[in-house]
C-alpha positions as CSV (number, residue, x, y, z in Angstrom):
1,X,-140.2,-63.1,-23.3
2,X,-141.4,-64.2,-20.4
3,X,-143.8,-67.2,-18.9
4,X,-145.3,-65.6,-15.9
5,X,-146.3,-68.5,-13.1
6,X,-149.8,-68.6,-13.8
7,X,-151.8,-70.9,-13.8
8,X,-154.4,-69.0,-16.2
9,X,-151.2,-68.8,-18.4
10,X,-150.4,-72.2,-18.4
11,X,-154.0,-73.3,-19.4
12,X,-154.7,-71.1,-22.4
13,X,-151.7,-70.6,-24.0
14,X,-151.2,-74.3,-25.3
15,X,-155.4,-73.6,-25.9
16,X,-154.4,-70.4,-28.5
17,X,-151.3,-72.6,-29.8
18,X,-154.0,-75.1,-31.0
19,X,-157.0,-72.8,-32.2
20,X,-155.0,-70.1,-33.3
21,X,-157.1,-66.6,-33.4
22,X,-156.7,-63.2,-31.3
23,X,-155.6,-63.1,-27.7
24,X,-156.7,-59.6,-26.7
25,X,-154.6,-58.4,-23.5
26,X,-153.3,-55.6,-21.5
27,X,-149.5,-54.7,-22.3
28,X,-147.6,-54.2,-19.4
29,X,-144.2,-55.4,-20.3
30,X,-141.0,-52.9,-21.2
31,X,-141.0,-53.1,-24.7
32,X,-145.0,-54.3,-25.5
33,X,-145.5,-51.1,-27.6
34,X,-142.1,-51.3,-29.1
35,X,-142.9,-55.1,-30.9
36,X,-146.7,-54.1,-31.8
37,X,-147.4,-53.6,-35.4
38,X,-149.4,-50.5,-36.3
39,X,-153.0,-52.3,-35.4
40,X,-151.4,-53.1,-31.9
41,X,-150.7,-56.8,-33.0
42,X,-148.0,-59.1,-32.5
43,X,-148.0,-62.7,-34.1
44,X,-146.9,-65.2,-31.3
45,X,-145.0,-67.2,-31.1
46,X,-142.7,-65.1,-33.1
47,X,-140.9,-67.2,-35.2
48,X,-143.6,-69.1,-36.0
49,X,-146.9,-67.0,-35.2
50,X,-150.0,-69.8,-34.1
51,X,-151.9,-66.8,-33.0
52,X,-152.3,-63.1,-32.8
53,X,-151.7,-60.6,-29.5
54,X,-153.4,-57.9,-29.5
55,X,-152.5,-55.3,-27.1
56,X,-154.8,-53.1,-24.9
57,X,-152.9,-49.8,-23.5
58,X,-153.9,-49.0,-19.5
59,X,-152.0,-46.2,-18.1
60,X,-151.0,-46.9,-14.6
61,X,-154.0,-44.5,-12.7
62,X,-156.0,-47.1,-14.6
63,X,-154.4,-49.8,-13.4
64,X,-154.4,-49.0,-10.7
65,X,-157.8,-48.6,-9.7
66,X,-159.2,-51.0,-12.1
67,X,-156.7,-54.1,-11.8
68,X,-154.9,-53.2,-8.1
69,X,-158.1,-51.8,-6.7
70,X,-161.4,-52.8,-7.7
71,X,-160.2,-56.9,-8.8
72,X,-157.7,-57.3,-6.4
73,X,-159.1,-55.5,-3.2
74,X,-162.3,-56.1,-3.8
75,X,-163.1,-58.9,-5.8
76,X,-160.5,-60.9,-5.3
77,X,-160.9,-61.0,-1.4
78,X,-164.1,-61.5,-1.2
79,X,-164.2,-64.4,-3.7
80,X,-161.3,-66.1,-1.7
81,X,-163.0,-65.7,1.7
82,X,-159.4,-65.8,3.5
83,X,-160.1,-63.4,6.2
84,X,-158.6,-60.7,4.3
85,X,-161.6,-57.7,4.2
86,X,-162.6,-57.1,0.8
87,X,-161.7,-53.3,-0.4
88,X,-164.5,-51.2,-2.3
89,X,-164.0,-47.6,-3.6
90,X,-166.7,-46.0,-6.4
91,X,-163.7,-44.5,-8.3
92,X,-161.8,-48.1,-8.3
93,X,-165.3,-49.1,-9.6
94,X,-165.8,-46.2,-12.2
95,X,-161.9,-47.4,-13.8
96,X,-163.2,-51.1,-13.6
97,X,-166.6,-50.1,-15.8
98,X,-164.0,-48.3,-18.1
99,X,-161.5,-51.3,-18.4
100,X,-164.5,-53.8,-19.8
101,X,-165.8,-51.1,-21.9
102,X,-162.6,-51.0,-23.4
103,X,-161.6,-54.8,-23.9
104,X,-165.0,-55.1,-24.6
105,X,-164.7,-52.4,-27.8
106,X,-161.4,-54.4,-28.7
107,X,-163.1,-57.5,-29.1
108,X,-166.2,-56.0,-31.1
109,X,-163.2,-54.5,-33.4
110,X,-160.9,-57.7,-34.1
111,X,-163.9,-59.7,-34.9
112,X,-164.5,-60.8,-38.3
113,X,-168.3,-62.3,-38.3
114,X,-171.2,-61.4,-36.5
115,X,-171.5,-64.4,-34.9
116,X,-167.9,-65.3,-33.4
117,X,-167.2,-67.2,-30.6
118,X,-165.0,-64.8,-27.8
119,X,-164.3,-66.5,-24.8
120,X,-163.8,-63.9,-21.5
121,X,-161.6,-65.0,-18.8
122,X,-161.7,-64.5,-14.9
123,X,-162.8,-61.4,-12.3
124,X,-161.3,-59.2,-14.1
125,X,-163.8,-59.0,-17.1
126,X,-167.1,-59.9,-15.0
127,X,-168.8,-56.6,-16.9
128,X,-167.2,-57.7,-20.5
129,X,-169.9,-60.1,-22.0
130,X,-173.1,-58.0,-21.4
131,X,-170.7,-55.1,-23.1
132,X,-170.1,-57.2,-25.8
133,X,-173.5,-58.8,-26.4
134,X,-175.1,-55.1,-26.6
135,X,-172.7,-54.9,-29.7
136,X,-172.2,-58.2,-30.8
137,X,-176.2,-60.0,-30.4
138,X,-175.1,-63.3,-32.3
139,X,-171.8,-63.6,-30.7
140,X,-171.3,-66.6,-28.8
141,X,-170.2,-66.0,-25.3
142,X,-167.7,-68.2,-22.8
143,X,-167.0,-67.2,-19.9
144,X,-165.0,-68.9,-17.5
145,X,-164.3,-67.6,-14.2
146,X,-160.6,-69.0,-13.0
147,X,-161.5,-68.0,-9.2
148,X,-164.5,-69.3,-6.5
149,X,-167.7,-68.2,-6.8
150,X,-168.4,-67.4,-2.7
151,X,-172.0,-68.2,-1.8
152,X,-175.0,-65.3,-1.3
153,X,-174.5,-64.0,2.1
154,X,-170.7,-63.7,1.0
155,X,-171.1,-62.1,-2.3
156,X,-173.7,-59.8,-0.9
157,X,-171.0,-57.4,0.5
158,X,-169.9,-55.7,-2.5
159,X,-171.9,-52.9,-3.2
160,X,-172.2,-53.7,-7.4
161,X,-173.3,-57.6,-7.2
162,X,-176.4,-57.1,-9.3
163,X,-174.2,-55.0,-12.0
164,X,-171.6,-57.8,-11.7
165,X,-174.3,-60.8,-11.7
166,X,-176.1,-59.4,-14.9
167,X,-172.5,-58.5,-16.6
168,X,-171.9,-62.2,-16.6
169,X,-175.5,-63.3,-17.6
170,X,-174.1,-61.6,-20.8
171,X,-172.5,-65.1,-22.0
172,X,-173.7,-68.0,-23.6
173,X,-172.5,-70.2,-20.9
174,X,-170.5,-69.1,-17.7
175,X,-168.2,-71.8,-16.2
176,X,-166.4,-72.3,-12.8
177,X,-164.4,-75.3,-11.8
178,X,-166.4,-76.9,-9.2
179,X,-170.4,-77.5,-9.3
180,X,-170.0,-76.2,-6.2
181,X,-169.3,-72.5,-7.3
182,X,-171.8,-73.3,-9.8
183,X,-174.5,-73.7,-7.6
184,X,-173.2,-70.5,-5.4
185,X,-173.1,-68.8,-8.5
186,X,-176.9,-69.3,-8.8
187,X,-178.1,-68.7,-5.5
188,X,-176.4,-64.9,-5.6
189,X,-178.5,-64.6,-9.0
190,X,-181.5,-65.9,-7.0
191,X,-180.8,-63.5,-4.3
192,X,-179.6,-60.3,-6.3
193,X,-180.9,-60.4,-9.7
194,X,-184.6,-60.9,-11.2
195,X,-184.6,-63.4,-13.3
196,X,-185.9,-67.0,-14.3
197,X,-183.8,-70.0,-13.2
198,X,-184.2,-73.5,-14.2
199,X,-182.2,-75.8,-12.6
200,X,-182.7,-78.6,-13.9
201,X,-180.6,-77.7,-16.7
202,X,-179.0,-74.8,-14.9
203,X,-179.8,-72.1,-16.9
204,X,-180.5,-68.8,-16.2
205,X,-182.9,-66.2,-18.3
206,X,-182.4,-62.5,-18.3
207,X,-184.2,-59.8,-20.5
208,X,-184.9,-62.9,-23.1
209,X,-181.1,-63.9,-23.3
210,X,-180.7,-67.6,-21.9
211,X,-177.1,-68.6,-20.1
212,X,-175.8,-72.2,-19.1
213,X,-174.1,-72.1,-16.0
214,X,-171.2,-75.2,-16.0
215,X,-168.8,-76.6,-14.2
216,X,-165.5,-77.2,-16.4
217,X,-162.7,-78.6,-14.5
218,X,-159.3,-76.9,-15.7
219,X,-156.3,-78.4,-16.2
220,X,-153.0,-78.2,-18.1
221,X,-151.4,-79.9,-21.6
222,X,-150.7,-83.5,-21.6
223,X,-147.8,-83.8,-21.7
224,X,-146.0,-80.7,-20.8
225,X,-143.5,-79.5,-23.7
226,X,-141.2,-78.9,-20.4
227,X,-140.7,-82.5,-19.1
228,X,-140.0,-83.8,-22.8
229,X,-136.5,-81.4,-22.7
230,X,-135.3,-82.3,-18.7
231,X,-133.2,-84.9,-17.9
232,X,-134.4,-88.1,-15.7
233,X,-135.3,-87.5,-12.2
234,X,-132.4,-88.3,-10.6
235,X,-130.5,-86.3,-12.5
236,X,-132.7,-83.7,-11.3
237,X,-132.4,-84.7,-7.8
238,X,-128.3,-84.4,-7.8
239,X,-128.9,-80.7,-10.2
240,X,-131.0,-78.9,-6.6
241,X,-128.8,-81.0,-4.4
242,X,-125.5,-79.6,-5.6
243,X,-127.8,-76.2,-6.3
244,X,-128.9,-75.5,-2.6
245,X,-125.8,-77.2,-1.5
246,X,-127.1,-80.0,0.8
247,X,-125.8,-82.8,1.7
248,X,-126.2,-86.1,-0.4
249,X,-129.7,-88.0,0.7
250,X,-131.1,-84.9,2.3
251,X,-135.1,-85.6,1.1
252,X,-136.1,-82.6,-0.7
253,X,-139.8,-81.0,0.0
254,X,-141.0,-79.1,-2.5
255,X,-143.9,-76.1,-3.1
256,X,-144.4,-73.1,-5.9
257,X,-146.6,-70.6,-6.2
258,X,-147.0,-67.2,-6.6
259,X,-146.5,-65.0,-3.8
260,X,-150.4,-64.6,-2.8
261,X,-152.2,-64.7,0.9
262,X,-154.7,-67.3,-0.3
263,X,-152.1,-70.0,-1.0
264,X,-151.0,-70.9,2.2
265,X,-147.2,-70.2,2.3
266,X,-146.9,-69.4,5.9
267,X,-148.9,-72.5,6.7
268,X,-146.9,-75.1,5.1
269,X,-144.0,-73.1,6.6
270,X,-145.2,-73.6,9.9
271,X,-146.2,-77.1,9.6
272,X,-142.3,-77.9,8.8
273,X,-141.6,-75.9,11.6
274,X,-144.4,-78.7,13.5
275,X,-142.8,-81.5,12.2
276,X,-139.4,-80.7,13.2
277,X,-140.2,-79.8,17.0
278,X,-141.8,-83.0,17.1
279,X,-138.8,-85.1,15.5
280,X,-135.8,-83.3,15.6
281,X,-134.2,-86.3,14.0
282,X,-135.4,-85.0,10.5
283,X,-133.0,-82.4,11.1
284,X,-130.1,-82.2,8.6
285,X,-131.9,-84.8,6.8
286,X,-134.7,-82.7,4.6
287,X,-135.0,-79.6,3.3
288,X,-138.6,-77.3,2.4
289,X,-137.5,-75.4,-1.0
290,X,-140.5,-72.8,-1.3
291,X,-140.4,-70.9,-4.7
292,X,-142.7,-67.8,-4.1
293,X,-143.0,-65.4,-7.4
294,X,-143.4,-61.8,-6.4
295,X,-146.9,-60.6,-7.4
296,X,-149.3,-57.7,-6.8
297,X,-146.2,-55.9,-4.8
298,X,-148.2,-52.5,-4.6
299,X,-150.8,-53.9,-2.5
300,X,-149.7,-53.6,0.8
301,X,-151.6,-57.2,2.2
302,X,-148.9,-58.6,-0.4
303,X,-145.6,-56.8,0.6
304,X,-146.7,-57.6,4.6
305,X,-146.9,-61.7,3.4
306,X,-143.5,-62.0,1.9
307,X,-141.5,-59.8,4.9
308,X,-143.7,-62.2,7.3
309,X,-142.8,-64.6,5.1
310,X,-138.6,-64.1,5.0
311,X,-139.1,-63.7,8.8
312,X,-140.8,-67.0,9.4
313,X,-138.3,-68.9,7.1
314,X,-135.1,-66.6,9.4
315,X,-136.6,-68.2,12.7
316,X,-137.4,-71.5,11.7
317,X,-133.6,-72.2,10.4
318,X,-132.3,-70.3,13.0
319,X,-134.6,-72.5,15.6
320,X,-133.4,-75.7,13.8
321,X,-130.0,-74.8,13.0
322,X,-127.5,-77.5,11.9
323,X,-125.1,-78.5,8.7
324,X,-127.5,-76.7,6.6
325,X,-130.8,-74.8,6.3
326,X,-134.2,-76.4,6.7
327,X,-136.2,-73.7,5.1
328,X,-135.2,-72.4,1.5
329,X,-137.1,-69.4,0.4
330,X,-136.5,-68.6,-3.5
331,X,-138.4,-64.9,-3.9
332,X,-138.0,-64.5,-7.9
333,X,-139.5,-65.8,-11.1
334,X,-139.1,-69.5,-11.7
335,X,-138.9,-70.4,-15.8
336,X,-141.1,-73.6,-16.3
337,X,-138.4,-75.4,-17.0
338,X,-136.8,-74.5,-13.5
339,X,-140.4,-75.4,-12.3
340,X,-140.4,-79.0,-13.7
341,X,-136.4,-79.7,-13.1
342,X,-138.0,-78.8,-9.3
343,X,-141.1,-81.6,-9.4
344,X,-139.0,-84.2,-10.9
345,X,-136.2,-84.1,-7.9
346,X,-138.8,-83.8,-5.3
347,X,-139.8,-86.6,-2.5
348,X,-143.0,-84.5,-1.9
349,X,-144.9,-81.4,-3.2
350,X,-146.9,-78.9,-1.0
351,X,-150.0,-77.7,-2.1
352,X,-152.1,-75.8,0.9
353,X,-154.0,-73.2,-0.5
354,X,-156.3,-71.8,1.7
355,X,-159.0,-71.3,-0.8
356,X,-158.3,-72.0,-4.9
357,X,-160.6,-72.5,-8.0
358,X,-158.5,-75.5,-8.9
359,X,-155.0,-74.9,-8.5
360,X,-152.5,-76.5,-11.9
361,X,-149.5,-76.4,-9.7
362,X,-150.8,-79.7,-8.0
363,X,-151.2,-81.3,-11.3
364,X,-148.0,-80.2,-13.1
365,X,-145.8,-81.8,-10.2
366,X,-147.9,-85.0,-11.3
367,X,-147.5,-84.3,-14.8
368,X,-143.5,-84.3,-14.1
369,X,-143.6,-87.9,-12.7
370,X,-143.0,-90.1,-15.0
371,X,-141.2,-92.6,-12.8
372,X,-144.3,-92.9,-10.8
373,X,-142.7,-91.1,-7.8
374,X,-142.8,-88.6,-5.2
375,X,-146.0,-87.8,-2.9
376,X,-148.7,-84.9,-3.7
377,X,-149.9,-83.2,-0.4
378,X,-152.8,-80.9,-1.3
379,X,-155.4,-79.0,0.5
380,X,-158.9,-79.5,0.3
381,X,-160.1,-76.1,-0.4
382,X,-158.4,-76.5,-3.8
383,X,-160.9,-77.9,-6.8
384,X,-157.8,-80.4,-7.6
385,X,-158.5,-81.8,-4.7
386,X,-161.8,-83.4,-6.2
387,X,-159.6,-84.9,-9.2
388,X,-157.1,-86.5,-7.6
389,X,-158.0,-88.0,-4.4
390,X,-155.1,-90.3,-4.4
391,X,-153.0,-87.3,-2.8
392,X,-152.5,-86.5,0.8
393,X,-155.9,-84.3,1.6
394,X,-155.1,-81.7,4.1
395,X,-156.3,-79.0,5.7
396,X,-153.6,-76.6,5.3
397,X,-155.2,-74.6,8.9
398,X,-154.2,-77.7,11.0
399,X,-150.1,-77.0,10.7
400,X,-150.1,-80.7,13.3
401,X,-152.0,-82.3,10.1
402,X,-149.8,-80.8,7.5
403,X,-146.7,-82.1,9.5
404,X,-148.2,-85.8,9.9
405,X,-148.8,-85.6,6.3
406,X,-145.2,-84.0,5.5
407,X,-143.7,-87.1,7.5
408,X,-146.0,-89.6,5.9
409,X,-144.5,-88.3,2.4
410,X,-141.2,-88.8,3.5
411,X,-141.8,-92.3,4.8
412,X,-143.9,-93.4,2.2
413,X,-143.1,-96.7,0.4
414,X,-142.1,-96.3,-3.1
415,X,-144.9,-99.1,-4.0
416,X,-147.6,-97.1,-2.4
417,X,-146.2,-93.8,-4.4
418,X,-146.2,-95.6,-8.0
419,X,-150.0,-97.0,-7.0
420,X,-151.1,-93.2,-5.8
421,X,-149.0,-91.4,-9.0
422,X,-150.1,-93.6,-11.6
423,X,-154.0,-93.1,-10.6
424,X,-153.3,-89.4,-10.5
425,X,-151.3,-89.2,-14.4
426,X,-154.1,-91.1,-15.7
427,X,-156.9,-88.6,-14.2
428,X,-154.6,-85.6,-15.6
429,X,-153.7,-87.0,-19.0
430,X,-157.5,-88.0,-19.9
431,X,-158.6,-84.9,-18.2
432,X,-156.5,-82.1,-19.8
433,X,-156.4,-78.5,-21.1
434,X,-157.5,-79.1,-24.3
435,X,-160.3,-81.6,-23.1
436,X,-161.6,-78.5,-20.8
437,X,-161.2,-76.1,-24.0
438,X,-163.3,-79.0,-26.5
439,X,-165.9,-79.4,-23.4
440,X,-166.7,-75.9,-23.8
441,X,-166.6,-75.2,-27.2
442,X,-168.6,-78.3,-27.7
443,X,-171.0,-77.1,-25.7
444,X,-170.8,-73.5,-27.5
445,X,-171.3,-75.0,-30.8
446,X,-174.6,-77.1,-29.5
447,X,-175.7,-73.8,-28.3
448,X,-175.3,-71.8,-31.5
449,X,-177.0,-75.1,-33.9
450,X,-180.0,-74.4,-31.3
451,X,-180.3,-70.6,-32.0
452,X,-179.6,-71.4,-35.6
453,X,-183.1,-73.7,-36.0
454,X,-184.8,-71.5,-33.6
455,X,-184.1,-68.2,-35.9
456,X,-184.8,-70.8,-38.9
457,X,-188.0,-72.0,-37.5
458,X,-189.1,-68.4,-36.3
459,X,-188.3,-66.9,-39.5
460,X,-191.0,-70.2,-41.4
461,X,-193.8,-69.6,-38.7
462,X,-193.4,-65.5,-40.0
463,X,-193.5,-66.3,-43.2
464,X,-197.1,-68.7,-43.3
465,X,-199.8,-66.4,-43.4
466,X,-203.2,-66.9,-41.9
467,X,-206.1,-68.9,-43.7
């Protein structure tokens, strides 16, 4: 088994642990079919099951055009606005209609009421929860999309916004991380969709089906079952020093992510690159170790980032070559607990996305800092960047910004770091995954109590007859 680095992963797996109930997902790994029962379900975890996989099959022409093609060229681009043209092909959208349909029939066959509560998550289901409610009626509906919402003029390019718009305005409530997106999110159903709005309570009402539109800040588990097995963070520390073989008191810089345009890799690169050619005397004295996961490798905007990537990394130690590298880039899966072992040694954390819902790598490095140390630099186009302000808030397109702030980090007094750290724990432990999942669900459970007395009160004024 394997814990891929996502952050979508990371948020709802500790979520299922708790609730328990059915996980319905596609089965892409070696020997998925082989560990399925006859019903295409696997208890998990397996010694122990807290809740059930159930598998969905998509052959690889499906994949292709549904996951590669239509969610990752097309809506993936154009909800990132990174200057990377959004992709859009009728049969890509034909296998994407045919994906939902089919998720959307699994979900409709594990339930066990009526009435159950299903929550949908991220672009790659927008069509799911209208498919479901034309089965389901009663069902209660959550969707949360992982991903910004871009605003009208943005979302107007793809050629199926309506279809997508009224696929979401399936759910009970739809939810996005900032009230920003939120508020994009209903000026596109303004624009594209006929419908009445209220925003004063932000709803929307289509074809007599109301939907809440909210903004749910994710985040992660409090605290991470990770950190409770490591070893203190010096130990850490001397673990990557002897690791990466650098020299004792190099000051270690620190960033993971998957391998994806949108989260600034080649920025932060260049920006050690800035801070070097403007003090060479940090030379031999730090080190940038950037853990990128491969992802999405058939996509040719993705291959192009990581052999730009490898090449950047080449020339900038090869520019600043002396007792050892600057620039260490790891291109392979990192366990969590690698992750964490990385956090806890670090003097500084890098997180520049260039456009992110939220981003739960910025609040796992302060998750992982129980001694109150090390410095979070984080971009301002991520939604974690509205949580905790007490990090250095960058724009990761200003590489002479992201170099002050690198050096600032580095040169930070350890006072200042416990004062900035502590403020940042305290916003992540009261704010975590499982007070996101209860915000929701609380809100889910208001919503079904209302269409309980409403069918209760509809079924009385039936049943008086006339004088």
């Amino acid at each position: 088994m394997q814990r891929p680095a996502s952050g979508l992963v990371a948020a709802l797996e500790p979520i299922m642990r708790a609730c328990g109930g059915t996980w319905i997902a596609h089965g892409s790994g070696s020997a998925d079919r082989e560990t399925v029962d006859d019903n295409d379900r696997i208890g998990v975890p397996e010694s122990t099951p807290a809740y059930t996989l159930r598998r969905i099959w998509i052959s690889e022409e499906e994949q292709d055009g549904y996951y590669y093609g239509f969610a990752n060229e097309g809506l993936w681009p154009l909800c990132h606005i990174v200057f990377v043209r959004p992709t859009f092909r009728s049969s890509d959208w034909q296998m994407y209609r045919q994906i939902n349909q089919r998720f959307a029939d699994a979900v409709v066959a594990e339930a066990r009421t009526e009435d159950p509560v299903v929550l949908v998550q991220d672009y790659h289901f927008a069509l799911a929860p209208r498919m479901i409610r034309e089965r389901l009626p009663k069902a209660t509906i959550i969707t949360f999309w992982h991903i910004p919402w871009p605003n009208a003029e943005t979302f107007s390019i793809c050629p199926w916004k309506a279809e997508i718009i009224e696929g979401m305005l399936g759910s009970t409530i739809v939810g996005f991380h900032t009230q920003f997106h939120c508020n994009n999110f209903i000026e596109g159903v303004d624009r594209f969709v006929e419908s009445r709005i209220d925003r004063e309570v932000q709803a929307v009402s289509l074809g007599g089906h109301e939907t809440g539109v909210r903004a749910y800040p994710i985040s992660i588990e409090w605290p991470p079952r990770e950190v409770e097995k490591l070893p203190a963070p010096a130990e850490c520390r001397s673990g990557i020093i002897s690791q990466f073989e650098l020299t004792k008191g190099t000051r270690l810089i620190v960033g993971v992510e998957r391998f994806d345009y949108t989260k600034g890799i080649l920025d932060r690169m260049r920006a050690l690159d800035a801070l070097l050619l403007r003090n060479p005397a940090w030379r031999d004295r730090v080190a940038f170790i950037q853990v990128a996961a491969p992802t999405r490798s058939k996509l040719s905007s993705y291959s192009k980032l990581r052999a730009e990537a490898e090449a950047l990394a080449a020339e900038i130690n090869e520019r600043h070559h002396g007792r050892q590298p600057v620039m260490h880039l790891i291109t392979r899966h990192y366990e969590p607990s690698d992750v964490f072992r990385l956090f806890r040694g670090a003097d500084a954390c890098v997180v520049s996305s260039l456009h992110d819902g939220m981003n739960l790598v910025a609040k796992e490095f302060v998750s992982s800092r129980e001694d109150n140390a090390g410095v979070l630099i984080l971009s301002s186009f991520t939604g974690a960047s509205r949580e905790l302000s007490e990090a250095l808030i960058v724009n990761p397109y200003d590489s002479e910004e992201m170099a002050s702030a690198m050096e600032l980090a580095l040169t930070m007094p350890i006072e200042e770091q416990a004062e900035r750290m502590k403020l940042m724990r305290q916003q992540v432990k009261e704010h975590n995954v499982y007070r996101w999942a209860g915000a929701m669900l609380v809100d889910a459970a208001r919503s079904r109590t209302r269409e309980r007395v409403l069918g209760l009160a509809s079924k009385a004024r039936h049943g008086v007859k006339p004088i």
